[in-house]
N, C-alpha and C positions, 0 to 999 in steps of 0.2 A: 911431649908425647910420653907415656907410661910406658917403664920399662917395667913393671914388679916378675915381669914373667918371660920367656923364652918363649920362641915362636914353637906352640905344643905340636906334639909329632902325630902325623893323622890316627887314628884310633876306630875309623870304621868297622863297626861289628851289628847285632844283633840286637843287642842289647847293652846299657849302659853301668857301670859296676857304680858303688857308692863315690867310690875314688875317681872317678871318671865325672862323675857331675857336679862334684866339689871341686876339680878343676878346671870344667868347662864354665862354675857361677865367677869362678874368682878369676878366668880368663875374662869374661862378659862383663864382668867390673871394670878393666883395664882399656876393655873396646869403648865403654861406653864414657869413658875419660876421655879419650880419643876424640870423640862426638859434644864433651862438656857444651863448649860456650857455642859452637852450631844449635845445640837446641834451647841453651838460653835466649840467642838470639831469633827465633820463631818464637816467643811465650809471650801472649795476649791473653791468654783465657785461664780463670777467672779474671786474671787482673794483672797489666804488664809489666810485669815487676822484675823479669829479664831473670828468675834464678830455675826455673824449672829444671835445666840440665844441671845445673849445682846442687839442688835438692837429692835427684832421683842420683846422682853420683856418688853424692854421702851415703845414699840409703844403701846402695849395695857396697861401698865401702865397710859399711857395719857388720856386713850380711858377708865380706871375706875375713873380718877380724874373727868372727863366731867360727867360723868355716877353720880357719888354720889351725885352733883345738880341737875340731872334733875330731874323735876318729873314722875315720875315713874305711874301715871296714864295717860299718853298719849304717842301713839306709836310713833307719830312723834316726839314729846321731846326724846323721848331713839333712836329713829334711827337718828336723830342727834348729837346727844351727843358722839354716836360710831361714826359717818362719822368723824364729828368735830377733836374728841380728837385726832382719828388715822392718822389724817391729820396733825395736830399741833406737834404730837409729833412722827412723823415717823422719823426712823434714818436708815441709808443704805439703800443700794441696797433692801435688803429683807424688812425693814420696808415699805418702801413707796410701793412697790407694796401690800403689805399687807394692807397700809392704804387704796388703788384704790381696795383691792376686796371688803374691808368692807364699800367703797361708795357703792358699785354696789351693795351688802347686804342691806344697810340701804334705799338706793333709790326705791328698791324693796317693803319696810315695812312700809314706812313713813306715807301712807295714807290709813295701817286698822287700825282696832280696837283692833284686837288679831289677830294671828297667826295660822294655821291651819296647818296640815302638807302639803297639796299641795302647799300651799303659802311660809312655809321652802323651799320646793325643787324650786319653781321659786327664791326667793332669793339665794339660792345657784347655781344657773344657772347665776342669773345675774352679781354675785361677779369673777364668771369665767370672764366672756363677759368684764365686768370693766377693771378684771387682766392683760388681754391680748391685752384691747385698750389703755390700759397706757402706752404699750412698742413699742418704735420704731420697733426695730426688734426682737418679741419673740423670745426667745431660748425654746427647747423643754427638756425637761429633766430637770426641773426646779420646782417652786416656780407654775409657769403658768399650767404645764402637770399636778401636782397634784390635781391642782384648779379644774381642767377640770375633774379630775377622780372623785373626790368630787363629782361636777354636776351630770356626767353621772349616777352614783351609785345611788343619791339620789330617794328613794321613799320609799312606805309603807304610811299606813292610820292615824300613829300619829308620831308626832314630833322625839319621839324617834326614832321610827323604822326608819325615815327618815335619821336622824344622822347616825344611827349603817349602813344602806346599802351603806350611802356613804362614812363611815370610811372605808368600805370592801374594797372599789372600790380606795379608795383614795390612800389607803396600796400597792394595786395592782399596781398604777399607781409610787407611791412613788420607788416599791421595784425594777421596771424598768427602773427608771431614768438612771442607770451607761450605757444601753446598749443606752441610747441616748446620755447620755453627757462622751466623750472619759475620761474627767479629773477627774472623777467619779470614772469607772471601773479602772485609774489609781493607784487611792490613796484607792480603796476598801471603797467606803462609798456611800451611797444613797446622795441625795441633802438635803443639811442642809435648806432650804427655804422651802420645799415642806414637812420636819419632822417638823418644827416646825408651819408649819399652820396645818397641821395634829393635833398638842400636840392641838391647837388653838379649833378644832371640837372636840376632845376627851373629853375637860375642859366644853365645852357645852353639852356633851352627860352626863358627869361625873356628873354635875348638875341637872340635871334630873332627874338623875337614886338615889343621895340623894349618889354617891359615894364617901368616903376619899379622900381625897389628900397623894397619894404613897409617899414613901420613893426617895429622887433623887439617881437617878443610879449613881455608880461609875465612874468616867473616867477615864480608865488607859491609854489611849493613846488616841493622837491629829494626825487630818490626814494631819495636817501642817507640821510634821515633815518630811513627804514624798518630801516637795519642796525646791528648794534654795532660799537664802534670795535674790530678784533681787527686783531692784528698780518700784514699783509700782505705784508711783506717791500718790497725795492726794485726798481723797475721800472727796470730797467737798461738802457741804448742805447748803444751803439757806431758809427760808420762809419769803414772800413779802404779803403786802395787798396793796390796794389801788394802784393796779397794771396802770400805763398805756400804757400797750404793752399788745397783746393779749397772751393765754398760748403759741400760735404755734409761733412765734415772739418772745417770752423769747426762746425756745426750739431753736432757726434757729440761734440765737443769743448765746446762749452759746456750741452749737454743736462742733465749732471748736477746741474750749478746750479743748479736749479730747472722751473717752468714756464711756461704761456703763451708760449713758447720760435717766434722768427721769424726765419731769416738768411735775406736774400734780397741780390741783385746785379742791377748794372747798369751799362752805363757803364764797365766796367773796378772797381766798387765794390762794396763786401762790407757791409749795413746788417744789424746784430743788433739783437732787439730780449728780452729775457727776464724776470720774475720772479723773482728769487733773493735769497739773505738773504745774502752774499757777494759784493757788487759790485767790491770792490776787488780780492781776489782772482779773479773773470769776466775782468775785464778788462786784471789782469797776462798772467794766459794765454794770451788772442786780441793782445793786443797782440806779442808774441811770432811774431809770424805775417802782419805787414802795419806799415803804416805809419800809424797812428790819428789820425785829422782832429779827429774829434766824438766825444766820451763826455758821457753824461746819465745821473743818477742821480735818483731822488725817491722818497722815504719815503711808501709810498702811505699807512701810518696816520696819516702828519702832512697829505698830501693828505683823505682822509677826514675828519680833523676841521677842514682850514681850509674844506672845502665846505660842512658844517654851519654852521660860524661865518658863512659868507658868507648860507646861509637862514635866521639869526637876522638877518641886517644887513638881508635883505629884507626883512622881517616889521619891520622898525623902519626902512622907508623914508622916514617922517614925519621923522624927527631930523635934527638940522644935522650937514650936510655936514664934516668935517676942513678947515682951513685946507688943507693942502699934500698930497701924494701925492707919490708916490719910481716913475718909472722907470727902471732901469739897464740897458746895454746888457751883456752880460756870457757867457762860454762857459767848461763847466769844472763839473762838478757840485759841487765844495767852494766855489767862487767864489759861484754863484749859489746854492746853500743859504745862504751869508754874505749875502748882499744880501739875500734873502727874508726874512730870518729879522731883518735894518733896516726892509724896510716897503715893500721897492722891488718892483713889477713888471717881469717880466725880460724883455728884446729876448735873443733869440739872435741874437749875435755876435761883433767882435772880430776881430781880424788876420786877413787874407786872406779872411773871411766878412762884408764890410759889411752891416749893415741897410738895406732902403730907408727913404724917407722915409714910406712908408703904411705900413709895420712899426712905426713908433715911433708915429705918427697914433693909430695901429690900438689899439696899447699905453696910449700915454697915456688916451683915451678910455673904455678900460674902466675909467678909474681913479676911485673916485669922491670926486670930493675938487673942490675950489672951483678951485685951480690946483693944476698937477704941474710936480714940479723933473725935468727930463733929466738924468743923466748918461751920457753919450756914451763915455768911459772909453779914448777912441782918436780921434789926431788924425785919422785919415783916415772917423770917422764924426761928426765935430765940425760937419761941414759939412750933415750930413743932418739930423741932433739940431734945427740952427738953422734949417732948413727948415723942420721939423716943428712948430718953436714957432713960426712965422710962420702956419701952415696950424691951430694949435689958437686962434686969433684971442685972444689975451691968458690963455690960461689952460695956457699953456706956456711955463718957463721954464727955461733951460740955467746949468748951472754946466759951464764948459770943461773938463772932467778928459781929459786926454791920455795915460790910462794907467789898470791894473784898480786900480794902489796908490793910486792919487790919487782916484778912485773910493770904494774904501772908506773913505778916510779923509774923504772929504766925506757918503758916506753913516751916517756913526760920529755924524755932527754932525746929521742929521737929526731933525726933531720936525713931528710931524702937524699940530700946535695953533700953529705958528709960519705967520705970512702969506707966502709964497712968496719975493716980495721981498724981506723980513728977512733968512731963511732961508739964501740962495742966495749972502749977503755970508759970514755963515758958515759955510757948506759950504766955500765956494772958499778961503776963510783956512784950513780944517782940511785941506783937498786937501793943498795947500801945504807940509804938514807932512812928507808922506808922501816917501820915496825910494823907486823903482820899481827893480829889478832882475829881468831877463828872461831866461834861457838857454833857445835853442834850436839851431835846424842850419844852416847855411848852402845855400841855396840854387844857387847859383851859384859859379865861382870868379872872384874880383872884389879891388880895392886898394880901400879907403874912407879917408876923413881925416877923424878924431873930430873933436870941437871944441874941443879941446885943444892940434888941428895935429898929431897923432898918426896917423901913417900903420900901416895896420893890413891886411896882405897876408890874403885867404880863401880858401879852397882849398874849392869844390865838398862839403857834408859835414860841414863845420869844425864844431863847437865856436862859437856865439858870447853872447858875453854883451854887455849894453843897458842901461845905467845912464835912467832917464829916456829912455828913448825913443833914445839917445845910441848908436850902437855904442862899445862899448870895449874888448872882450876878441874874442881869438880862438884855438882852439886847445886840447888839454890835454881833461879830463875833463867832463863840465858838472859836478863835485860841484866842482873846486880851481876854477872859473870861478867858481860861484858865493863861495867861500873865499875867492879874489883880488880879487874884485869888491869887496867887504865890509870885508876888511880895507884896502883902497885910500883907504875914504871913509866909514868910522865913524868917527863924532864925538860918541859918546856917548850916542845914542841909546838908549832904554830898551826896546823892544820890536822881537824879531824876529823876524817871521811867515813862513815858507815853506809854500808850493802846490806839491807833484809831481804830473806828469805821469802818464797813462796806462801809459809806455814806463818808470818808473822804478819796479826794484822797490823791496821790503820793506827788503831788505840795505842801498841802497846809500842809502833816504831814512834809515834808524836811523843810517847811518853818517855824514851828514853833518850829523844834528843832532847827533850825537856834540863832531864837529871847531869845528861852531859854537859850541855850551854853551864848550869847552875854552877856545878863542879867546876868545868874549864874555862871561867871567865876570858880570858887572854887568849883562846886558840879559837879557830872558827871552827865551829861544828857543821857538816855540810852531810844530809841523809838521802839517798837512794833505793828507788826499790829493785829489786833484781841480781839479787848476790847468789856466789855462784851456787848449784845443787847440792842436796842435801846439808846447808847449814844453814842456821838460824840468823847469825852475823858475820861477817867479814868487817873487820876496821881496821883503818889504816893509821897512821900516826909519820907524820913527819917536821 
């Protein structure tokens, strides 16, 4: 259960200050952790793939990261902060529309002072109106019907009252979903979208009112298991800035890919969200058209059958626990299918997107296992990782990996049956092994000195390559960066693993495993797509 917070002290009044609803979103974060895998396991619609309360959790996860920088005396700083976060870190189907009501919320508030209860209930009208202009073709019975019960419910003369009439209404609207959506009353469950923005208003009422954080409900059954495993295709996510295609033009342009099809913006940000059996090719194309932060990929038939396996594990909650649990920090769809696919549970993140320290808490926790090994996988989240095992009181343990190569190569060496402690001596010997190689852009125009003493002039744009976290290259193509790189400081290693990027097509990734095969006769060259954001290469060497 989530501790990140203390049971808040009631706060009944008239109206809500900036600081009051920046602790009631980041209470409603914590409640609605509380509710996690209860509303994964309700999630049948679009497609059962068991993670809707895992989505909509990360999203306001994101939406408390934004939240604990702003300053909390001004309401447009906190109605930002929720737009922003829930925007950056929406995940599914259910997240992003959740992130388009909490625009429509924050768009509402940005320009008082404090909050009144009339003004609650037009923010909550406007987070409907948002919800529902986000979606091609609303579905009723949904995420959308309960937004709107929320709205309509909403009144009474102070904040709270306002809450409690439209949880009534919202309940009401919730408990009717099955008789609008057929795959509902099929599988006997309400809409897992529409309970978990519910859990979302209750965490805001719950703050108010100075309520606990309840115990999380048991799950003894998944309404997954009512379906067959049939090939679903991949739930595909992007976020783009510095767009130059308009949203409805990204939207006309990815449509044919598939369905369940979402581009929404904010922020100067362009978040797609789609369905398609073509992920690689989705996202060469929109890549094309902006500058890609975030790309997420996940095979919902391999989702659908890890959530079965997960109601088989309930059902056998009596057995002993695993020695050890794997979580890794990690961004990049081929990245984090690699580490899922070791045993790890994944934090989103990684360069310029730290974790906090309740994101990895949060992670490790759901883990079920005696102790959990960290990998941090980045020196600037090394620091949070080692927080987080001080805050899991002995049953978190960090292996330092300062990069995604050193990462994998400690998570290669992972075993469930092995005691944590054991464990964690050899993960960090097998890290060790691994040479990290990194190509991306340079940010700035700037001189740096390697550690070599190597003076290395940047020019705003450049071309740079990163041996070990190391700058060393600048300039040239990123394919001969990565060439130069390689050939500089191979020493025989047997295995070479390259990750591209979003922004790299088909041509020029076939062409550089061409040049590497050529060059490294004796090592096996092995290419993926899906490395992590914002760089052009990830290679490994071991």
């Amino acid at each position: 259960m989530p501790e990140t917070l203390p049971t808040p002290a009631r706060m009944a009044s008239a109206h809500l200050t900036p600081a009051q609803l920046a602790a009631a979103f980041r209470y409603a974060t914590d409640w609605l952790g509380v509710f996690r895998e209860q509303v994964n396991a309700l999630n049948v619609y679009p497609v059962p793939d068991g993670d809707t309360g895992t989505n909509m959790h990360l999203t306001m996860q994101s939406v408390r990261r934004e939240l604990d920088t702003a300053p909390e005396t001004s309401m447009a700083a906190v109605a930002k902060a929720i737009a922003y976060g829930a925007l950056l870190g929406a995940r599914g189907n259910s997240g992003v529309i959740l992130s388009q009501l909490l625009k429509g919320f924050s768009d509402s508030i940005r320009e008082l002072k404090n909050i009144n209860a009339a003004q609650l209930t037009s923010a909550l009208q406007a987070a409907q109106k948002a919800g529902y202009g986000a979606v091609m073709k609303p579905v009723e019975g949904t995420i959308l019907s309960v937004a709107r019960g929320l709205a309509d419910g909403a009144k009474g003369d102070t904040p709270e009252l306002v809450l409690e009439n439209a949880l009534i209404a919202g309940q009401q609207a919730l408990d009717y979903t099955p008789e609008q959506l057929p795959v509902l009353k099929q599988a006997g469950v309400v809409d897992s979208g529409g309970q978990g923005y519910l859990y979302v208003i209750q965490g805001l009422l719950a703050s108010l009112r100075g309520d606990a954080l309840p115990p999380a409900p048991e799950v003894i059954a998944y309404a997954q298991q009512g379906f067959e495993n049939e090939e679903f295709g991949y739930c595909t996510e992007f976020l783009m800035e510095k767009a130059t295609m308009a949203i409805e033009g990204i939207r006309e342009l990815v449509a044919p890919f598939g369905d369940s099809l979402l581009v929404v913006g904010a922020e100067g940000y362009v978040k797609g969200h789609i369905h398609t059996n073509d992920p690689d090719a989705l996202l060469a194309a929109v890549a094309r058209h902006g500058r890609m932060l975030k790309t997420k990929v996940e095979d919902m038939s391999e989702q659908h059958t890890e959530i079965l396996a997960q109601a088989g594990s309930t059902a056998r909650a009596e057995e002993e626990l695993p020695q050890s649990g794997l979580v890794a920090v990690a961004s990049g769809y081929g990245l984090v299918k690699l580490f899922r696919s070791l045993g790890a549970r994944i934090v989103s993140g990684g360069q310029t997107a730290n974790p906090s320290v309740q994101d990895i808490v949060d992670a490790a926790r759901s883990v079920s296992a005696t102790q959990v090994i960290i990998l941090p996988n980045n020196k600037n989240v090394l620091m949070a990782a080692q927080k987080a095992a001080e805050l899991l009181e002995g049953r978190g343990v960090v292996v330092p990996t300062r990069t995604l190569g050193q990462g994998i190569g400690a998570a290669l060496a992972f075993s469930a049956g092995t005691p944590a402690p054991e464990l964690a001596a050899s993960m960090q010997e097998a890290a060790g092994a691994v040479t990290t190689f990194e190509v991306t852009r340079a940010s700035r125009t700037t001189s740096v000195t390697s550690k070599d003493g190597k003076q290395i002039n940047i020019t705003d744009g450049d071309v740079i390559g990163l041996m070990d976290d190391d700058l060393i290259h600048a300039g040239g193509s990123s394919e001969d960066a990565v060439l130069e790189m390689l050939t500089q400081h191979y020493a025989g290693q047997e295995i070479i693993t390259v990750f591209t990027g979003a922004s790299v097509t088909a041509e020029a990734q076939g062409g550089l495993s061409k040049r590497l095969k050529a060059e490294f006769p004796m090592a096996e060259v092995e290419t993926h797509a899906g490395g992590p954001d914002l760089y052009d290469y990830l290679v490994t060497m071991e």
